[in-house]
DOMI-570608 format. One record per atom (N, C-alpha, C, O): atom name; x, y, z. Coordinates in Angstrom, 1 decimal. Each point is the difference from the previous one (the first is absolute). Layout:
<rec site="CA" x="X" y="Y" z="Z"/>
...
This chain:
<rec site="N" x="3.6" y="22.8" z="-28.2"/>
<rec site="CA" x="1.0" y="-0.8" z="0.6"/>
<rec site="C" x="-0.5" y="-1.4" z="0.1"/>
<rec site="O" x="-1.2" y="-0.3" z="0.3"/>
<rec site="N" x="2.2" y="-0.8" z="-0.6"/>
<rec site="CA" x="-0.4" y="-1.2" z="-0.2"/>
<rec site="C" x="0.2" y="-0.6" z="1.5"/>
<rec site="O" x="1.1" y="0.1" z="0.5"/>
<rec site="N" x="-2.1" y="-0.7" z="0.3"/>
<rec site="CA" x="0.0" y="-0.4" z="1.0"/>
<rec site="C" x="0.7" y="-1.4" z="0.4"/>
<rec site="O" x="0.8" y="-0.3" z="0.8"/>
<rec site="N" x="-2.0" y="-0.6" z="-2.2"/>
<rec site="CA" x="1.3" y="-1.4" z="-0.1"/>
<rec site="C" x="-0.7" y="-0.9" z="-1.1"/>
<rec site="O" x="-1.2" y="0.1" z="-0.3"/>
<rec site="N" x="2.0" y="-0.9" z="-0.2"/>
<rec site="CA" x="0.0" y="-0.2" z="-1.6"/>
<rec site="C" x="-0.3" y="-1.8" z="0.6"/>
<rec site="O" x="0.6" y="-0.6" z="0.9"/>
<rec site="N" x="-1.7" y="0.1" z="-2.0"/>
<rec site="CA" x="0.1" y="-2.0" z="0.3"/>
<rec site="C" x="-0.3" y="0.2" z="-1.5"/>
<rec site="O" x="-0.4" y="0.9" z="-0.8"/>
<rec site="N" x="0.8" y="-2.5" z="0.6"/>
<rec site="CA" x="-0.2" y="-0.9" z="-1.0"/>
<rec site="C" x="-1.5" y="-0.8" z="-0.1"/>
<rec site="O" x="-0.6" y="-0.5" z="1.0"/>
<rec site="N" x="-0.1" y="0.5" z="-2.3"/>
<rec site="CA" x="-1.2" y="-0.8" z="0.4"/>
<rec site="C" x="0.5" y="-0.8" z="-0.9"/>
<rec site="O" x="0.6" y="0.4" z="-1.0"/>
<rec site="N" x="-0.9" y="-1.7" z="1.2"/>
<rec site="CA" x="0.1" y="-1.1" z="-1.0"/>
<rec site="C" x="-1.0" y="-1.1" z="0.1"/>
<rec site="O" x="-0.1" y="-0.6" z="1.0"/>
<rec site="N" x="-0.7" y="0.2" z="-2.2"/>
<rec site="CA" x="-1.0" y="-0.1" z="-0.2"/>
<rec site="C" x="0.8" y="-1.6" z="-0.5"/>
<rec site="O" x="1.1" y="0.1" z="-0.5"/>
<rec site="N" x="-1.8" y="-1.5" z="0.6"/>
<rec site="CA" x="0.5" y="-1.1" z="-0.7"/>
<rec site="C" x="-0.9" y="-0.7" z="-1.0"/>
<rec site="O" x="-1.1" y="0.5" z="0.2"/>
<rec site="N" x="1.2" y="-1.5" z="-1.3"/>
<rec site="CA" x="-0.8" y="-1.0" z="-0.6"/>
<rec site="C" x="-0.4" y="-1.0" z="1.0"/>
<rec site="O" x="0.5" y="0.0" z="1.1"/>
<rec site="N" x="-1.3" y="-0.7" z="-1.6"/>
<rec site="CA" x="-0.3" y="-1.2" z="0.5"/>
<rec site="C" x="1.4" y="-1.0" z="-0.2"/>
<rec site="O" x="0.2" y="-0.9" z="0.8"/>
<rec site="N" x="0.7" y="1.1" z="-1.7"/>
<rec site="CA" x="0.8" y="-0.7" z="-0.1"/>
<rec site="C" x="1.8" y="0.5" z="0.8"/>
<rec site="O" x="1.0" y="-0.5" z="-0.1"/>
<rec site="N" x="-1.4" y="1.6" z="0.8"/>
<rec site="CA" x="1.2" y="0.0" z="0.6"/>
<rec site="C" x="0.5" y="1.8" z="-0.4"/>
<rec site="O" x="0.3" y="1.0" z="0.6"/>
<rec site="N" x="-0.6" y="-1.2" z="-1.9"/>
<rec site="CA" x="0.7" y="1.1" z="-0.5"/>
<rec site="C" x="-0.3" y="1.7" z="-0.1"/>
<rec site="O" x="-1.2" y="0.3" z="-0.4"/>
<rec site="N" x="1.9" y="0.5" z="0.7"/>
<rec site="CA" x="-0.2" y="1.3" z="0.3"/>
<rec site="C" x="-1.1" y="0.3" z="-1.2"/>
<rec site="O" x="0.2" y="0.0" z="-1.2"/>
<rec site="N" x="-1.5" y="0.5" z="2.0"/>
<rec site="CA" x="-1.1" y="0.9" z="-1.4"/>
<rec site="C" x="0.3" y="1.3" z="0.2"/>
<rec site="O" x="0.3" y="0.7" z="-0.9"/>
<rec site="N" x="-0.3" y="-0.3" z="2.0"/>
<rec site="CA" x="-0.1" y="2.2" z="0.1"/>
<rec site="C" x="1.4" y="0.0" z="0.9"/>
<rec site="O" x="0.4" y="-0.8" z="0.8"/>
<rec site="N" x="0.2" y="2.2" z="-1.2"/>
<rec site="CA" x="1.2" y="0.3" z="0.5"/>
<rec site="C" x="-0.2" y="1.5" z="0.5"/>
<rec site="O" x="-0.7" y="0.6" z="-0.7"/>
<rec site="N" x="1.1" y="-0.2" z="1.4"/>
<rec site="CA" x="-0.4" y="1.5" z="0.4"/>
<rec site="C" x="0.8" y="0.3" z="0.9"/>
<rec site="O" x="0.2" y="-0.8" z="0.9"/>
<rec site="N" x="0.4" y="2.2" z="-0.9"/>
<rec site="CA" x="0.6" y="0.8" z="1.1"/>
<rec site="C" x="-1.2" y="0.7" z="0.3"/>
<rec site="O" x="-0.8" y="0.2" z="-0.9"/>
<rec site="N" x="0.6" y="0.3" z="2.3"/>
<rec site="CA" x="-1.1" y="1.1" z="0.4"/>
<rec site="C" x="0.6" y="0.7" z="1.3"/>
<rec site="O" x="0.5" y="-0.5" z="1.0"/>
<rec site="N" x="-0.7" y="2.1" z="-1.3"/>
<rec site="CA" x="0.7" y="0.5" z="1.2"/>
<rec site="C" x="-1.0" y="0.6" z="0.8"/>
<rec site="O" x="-0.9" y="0.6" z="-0.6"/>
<rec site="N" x="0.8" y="-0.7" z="1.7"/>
<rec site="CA" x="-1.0" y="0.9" z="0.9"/>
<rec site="C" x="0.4" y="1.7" z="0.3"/>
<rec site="O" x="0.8" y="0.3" z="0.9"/>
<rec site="N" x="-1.2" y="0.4" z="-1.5"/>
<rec site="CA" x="0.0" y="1.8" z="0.4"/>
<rec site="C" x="-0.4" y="0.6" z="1.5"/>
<rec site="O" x="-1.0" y="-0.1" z="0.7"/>
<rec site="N" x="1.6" y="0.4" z="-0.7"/>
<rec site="CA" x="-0.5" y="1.2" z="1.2"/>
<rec site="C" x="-1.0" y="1.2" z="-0.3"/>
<rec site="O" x="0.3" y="1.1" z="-0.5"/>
<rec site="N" x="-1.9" y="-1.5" z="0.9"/>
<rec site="CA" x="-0.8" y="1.2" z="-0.3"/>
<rec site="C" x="0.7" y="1.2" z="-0.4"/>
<rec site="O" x="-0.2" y="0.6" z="-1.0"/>
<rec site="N" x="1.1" y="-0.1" z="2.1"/>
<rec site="CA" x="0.3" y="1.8" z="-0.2"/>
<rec site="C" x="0.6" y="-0.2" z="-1.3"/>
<rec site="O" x="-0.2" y="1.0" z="-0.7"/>
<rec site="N" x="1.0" y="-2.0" z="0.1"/>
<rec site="CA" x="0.8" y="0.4" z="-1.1"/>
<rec site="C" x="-0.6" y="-0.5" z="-1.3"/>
<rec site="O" x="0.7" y="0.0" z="-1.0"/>
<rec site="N" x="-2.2" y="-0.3" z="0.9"/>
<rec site="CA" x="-1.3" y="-1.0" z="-0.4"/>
<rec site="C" x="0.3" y="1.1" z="-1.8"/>
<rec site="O" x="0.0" y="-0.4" z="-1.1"/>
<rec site="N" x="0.2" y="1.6" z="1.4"/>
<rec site="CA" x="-0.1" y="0.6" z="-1.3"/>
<rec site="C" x="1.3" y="0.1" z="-1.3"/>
<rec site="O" x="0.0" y="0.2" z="-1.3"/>
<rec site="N" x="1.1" y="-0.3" z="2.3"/>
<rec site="CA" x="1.2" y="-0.6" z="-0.7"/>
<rec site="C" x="-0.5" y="-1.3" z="-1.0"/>
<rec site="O" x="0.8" y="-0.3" z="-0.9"/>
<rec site="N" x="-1.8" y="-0.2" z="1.1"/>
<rec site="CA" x="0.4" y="-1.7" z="-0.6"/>
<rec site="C" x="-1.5" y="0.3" z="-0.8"/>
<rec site="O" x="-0.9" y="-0.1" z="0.8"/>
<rec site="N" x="0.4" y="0.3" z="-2.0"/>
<rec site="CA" x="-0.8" y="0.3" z="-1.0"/>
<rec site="C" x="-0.5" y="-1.7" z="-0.3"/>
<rec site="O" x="-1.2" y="0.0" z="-0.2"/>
<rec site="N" x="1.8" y="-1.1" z="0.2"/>
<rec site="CA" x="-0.3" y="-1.2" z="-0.1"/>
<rec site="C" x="-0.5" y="-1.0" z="1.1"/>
<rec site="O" x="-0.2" y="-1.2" z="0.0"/>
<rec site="N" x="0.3" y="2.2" z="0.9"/>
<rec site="CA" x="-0.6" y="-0.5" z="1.5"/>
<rec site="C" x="-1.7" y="-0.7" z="-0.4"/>
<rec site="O" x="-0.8" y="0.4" z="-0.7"/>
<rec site="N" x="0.8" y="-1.5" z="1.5"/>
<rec site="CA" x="-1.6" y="-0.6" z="0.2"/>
<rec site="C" x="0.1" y="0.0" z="1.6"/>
<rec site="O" x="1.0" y="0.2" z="0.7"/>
<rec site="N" x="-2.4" y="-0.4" z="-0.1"/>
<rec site="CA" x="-0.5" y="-0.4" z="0.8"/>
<rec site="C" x="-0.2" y="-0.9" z="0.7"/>
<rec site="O" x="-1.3" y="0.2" z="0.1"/>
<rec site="N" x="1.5" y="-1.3" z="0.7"/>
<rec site="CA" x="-0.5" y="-1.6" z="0.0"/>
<rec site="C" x="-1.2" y="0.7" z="1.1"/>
<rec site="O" x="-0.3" y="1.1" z="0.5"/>
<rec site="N" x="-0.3" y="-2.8" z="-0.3"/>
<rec site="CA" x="-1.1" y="-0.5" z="0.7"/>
<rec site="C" x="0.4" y="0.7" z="1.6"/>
<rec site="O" x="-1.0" y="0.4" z="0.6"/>
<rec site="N" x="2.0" y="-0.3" z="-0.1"/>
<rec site="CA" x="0.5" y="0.7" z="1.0"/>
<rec site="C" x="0.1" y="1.2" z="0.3"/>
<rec site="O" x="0.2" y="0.5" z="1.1"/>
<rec site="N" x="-0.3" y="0.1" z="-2.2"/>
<rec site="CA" x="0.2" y="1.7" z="0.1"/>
<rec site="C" x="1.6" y="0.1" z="-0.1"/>
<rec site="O" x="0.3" y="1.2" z="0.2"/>
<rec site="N" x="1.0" y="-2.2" z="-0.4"/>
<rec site="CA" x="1.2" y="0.2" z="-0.7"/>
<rec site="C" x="0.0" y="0.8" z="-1.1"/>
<rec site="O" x="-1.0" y="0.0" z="-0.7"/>
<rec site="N" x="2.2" y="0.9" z="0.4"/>
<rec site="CA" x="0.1" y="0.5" z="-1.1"/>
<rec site="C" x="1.0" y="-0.7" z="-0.5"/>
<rec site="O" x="1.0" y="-0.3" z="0.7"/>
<rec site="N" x="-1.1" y="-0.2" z="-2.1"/>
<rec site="CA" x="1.2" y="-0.4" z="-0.6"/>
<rec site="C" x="-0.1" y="-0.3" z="-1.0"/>
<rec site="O" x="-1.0" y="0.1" z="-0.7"/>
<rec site="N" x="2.9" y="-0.7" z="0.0"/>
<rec site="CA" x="0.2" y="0.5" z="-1.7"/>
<rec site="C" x="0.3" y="-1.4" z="-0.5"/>
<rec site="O" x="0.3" y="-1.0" z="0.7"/>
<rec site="N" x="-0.3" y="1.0" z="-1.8"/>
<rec site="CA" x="1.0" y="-1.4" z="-0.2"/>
<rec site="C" x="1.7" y="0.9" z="-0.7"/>
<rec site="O" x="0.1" y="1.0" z="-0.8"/>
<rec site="N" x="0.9" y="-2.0" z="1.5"/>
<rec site="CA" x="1.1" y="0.5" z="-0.9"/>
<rec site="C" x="0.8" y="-0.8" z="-0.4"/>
<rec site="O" x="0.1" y="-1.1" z="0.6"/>
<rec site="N" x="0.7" y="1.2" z="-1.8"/>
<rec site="CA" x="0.9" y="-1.0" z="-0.5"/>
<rec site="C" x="-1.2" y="-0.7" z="-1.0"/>
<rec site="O" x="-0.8" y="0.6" z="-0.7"/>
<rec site="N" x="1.1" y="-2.1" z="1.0"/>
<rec site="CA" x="-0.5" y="-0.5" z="-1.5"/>
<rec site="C" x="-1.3" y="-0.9" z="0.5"/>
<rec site="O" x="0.2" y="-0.7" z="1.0"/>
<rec site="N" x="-1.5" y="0.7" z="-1.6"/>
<rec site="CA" x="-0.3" y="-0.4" z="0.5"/>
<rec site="C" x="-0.6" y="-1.3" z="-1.4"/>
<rec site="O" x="-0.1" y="0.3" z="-1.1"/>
<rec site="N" x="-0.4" y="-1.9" z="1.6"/>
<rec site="CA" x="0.4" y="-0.8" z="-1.2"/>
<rec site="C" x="-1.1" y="-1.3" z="0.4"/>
<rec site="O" x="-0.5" y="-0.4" z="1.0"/>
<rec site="N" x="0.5" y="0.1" z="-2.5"/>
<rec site="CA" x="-1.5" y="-0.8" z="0.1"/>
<rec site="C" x="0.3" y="-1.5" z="-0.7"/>
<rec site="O" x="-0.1" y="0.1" z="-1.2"/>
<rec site="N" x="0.4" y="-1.4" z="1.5"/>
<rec site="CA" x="0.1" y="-1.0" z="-0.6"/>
<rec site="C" x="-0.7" y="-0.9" z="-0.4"/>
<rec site="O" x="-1.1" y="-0.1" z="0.6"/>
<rec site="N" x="1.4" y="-0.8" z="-1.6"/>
<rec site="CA" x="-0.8" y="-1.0" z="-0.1"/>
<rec site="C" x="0.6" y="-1.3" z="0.6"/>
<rec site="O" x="1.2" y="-0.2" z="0.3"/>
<rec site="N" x="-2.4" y="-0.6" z="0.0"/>
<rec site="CA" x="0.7" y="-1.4" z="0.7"/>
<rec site="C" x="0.7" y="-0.4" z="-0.9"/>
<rec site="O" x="0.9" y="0.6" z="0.6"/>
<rec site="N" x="-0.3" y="-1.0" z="-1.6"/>
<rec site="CA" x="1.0" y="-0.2" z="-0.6"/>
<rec site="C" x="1.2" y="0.8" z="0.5"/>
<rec site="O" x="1.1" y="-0.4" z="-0.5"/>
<rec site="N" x="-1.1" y="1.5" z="1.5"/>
<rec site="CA" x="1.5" y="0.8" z="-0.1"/>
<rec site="C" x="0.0" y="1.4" z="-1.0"/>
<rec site="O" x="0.6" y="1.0" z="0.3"/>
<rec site="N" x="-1.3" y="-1.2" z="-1.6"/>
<rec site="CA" x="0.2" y="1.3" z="-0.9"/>
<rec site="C" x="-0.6" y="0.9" z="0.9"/>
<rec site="O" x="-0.9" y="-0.2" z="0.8"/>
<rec site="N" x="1.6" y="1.6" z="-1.3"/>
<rec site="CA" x="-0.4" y="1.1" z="0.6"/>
<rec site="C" x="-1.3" y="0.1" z="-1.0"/>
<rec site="O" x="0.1" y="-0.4" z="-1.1"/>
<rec site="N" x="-1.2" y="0.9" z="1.6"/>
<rec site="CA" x="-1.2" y="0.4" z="-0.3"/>
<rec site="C" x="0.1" y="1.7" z="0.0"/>
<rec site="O" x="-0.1" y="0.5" z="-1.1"/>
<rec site="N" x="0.2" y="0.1" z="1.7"/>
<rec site="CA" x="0.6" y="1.8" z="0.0"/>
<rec site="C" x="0.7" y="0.1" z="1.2"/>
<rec site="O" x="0.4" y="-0.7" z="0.9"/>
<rec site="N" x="-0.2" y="2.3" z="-1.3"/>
<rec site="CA" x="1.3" y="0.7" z="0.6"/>
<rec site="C" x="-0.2" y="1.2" z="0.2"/>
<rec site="O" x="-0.5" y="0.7" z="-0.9"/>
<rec site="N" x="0.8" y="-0.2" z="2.0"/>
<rec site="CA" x="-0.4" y="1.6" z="-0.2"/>
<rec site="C" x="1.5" y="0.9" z="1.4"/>
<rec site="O" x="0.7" y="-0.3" z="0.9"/>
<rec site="N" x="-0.8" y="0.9" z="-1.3"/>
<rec site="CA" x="1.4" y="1.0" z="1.4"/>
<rec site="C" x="-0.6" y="1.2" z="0.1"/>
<rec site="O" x="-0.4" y="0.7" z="-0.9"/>
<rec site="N" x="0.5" y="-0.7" z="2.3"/>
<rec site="CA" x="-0.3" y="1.4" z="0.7"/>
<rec site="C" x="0.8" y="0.4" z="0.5"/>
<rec site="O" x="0.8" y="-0.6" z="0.7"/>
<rec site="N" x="-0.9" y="2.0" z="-1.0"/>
<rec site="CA" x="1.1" y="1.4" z="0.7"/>
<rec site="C" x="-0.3" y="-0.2" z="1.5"/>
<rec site="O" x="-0.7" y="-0.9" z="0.3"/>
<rec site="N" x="1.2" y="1.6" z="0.6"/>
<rec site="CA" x="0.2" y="0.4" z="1.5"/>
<rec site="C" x="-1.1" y="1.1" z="0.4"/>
<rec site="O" x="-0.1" y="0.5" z="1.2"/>
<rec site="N" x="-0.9" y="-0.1" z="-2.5"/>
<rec site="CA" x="-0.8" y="0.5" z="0.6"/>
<rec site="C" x="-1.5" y="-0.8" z="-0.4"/>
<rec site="O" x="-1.1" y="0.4" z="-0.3"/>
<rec site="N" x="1.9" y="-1.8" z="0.3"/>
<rec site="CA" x="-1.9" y="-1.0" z="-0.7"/>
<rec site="C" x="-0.6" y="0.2" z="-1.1"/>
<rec site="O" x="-1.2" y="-0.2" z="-0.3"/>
<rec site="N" x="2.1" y="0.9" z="-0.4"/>
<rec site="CA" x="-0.7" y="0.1" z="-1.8"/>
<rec site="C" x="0.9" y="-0.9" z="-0.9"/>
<rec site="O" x="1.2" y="-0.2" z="0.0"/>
<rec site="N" x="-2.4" y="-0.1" z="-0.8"/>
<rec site="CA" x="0.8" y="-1.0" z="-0.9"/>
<rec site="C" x="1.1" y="0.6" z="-1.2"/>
<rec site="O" x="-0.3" y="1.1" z="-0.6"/>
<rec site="N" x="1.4" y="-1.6" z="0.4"/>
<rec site="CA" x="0.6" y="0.2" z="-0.8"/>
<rec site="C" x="0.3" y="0.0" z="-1.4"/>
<rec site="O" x="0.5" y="-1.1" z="-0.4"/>
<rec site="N" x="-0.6" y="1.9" z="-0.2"/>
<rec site="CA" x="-0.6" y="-0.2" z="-1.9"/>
<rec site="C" x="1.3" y="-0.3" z="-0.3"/>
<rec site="O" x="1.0" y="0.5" z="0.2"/>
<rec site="N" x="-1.3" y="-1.5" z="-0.9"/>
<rec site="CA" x="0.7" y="-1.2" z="-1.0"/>
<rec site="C" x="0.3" y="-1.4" z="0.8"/>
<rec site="O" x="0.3" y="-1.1" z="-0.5"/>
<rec site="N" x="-0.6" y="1.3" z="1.6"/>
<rec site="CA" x="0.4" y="-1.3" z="0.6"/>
<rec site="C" x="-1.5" y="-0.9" z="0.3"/>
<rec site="O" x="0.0" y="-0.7" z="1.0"/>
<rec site="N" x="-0.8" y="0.7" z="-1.6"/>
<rec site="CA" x="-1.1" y="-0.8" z="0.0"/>
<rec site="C" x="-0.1" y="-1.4" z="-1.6"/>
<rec site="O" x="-0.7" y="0.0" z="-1.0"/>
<rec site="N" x="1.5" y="-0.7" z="1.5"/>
<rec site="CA" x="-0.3" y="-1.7" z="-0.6"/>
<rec site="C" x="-0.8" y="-0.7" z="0.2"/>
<rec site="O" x="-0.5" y="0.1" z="1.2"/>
<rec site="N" x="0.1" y="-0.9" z="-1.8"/>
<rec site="CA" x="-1.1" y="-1.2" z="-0.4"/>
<rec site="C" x="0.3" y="-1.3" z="-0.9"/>
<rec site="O" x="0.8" y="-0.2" z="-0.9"/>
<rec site="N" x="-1.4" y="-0.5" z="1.4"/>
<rec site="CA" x="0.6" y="-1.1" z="-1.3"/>
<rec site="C" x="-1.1" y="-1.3" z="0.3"/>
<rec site="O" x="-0.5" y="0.2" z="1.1"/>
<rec site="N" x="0.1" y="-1.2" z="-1.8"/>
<rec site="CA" x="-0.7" y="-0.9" z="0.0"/>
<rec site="C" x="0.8" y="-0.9" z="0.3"/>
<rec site="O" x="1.2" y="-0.2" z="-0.1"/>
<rec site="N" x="-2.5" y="-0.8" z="0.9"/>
<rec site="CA" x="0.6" y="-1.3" z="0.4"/>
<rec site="C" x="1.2" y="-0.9" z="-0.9"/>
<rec site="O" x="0.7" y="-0.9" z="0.4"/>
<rec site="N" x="-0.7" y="1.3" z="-1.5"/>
<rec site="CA" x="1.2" y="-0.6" z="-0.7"/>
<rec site="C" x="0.8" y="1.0" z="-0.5"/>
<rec site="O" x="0.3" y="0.2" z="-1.2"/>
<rec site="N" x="0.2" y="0.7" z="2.5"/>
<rec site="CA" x="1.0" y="1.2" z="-0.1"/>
<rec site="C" x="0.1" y="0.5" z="-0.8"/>
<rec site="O" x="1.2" y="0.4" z="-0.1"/>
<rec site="N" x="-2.2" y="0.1" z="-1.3"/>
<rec site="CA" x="0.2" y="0.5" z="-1.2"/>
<rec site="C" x="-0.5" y="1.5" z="0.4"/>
<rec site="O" x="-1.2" y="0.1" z="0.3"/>
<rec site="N" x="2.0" y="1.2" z="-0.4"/>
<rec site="CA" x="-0.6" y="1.0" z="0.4"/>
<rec site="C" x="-1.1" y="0.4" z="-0.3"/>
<rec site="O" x="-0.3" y="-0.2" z="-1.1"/>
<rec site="N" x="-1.0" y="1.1" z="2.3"/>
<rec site="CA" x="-0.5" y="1.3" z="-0.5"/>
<rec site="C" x="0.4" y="1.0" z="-0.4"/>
<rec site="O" x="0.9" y="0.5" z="0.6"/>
<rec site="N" x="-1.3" y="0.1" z="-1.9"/>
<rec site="CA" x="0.2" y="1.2" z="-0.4"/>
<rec site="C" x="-1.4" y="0.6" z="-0.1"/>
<rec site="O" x="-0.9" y="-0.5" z="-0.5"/>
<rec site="N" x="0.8" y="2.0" z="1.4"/>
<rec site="CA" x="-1.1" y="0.8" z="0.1"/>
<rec site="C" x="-0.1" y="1.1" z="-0.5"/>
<rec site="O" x="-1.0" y="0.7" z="0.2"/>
């Protein structure tokens, strides 16, 4: 059971969004439902969900990744691309 869900957002020196992330906090008892569960520095359990995204100070997305509702990542939806937006292919 999701207790309660924040935003972290991480910035450049220049203003502009670097890390994007949803993260949900779990409820121990329901700790086995969620397989993509981590641990923080507090003893929280929690997932990341939805998308979570990495930029460059220029604005280009740098990667991409989406998580399910139970904190695992989702296959196919992992992008990359270089500072001059030309994709990774892996």
């Amino acid at each position: 059971m999701i207790i309660q869900k924040y935003r972290q957002v991480e910035r450049h020196k220049n203003g502009q969004i670097a890390y994007f992330c949803t993260w949900a906090e779990i409820s121990p008892l329901s700790a086995n439902d969620y397989p993509g569960r981590i641990e923080d520095k507090d003893g929280r359990l929690l997932i990341r969900i939805g998308f979570c995204m990495k930029f460059f100070s220029n604005r280009q997305l740098a990667w991409c990744l989406k998580y399910d509702k139970r904190g695992l990542p989702i296959n196919g939806y992992h992008k990359a691309f270089r500072k001059d937006g030309t994709p990774i292919q892996y």
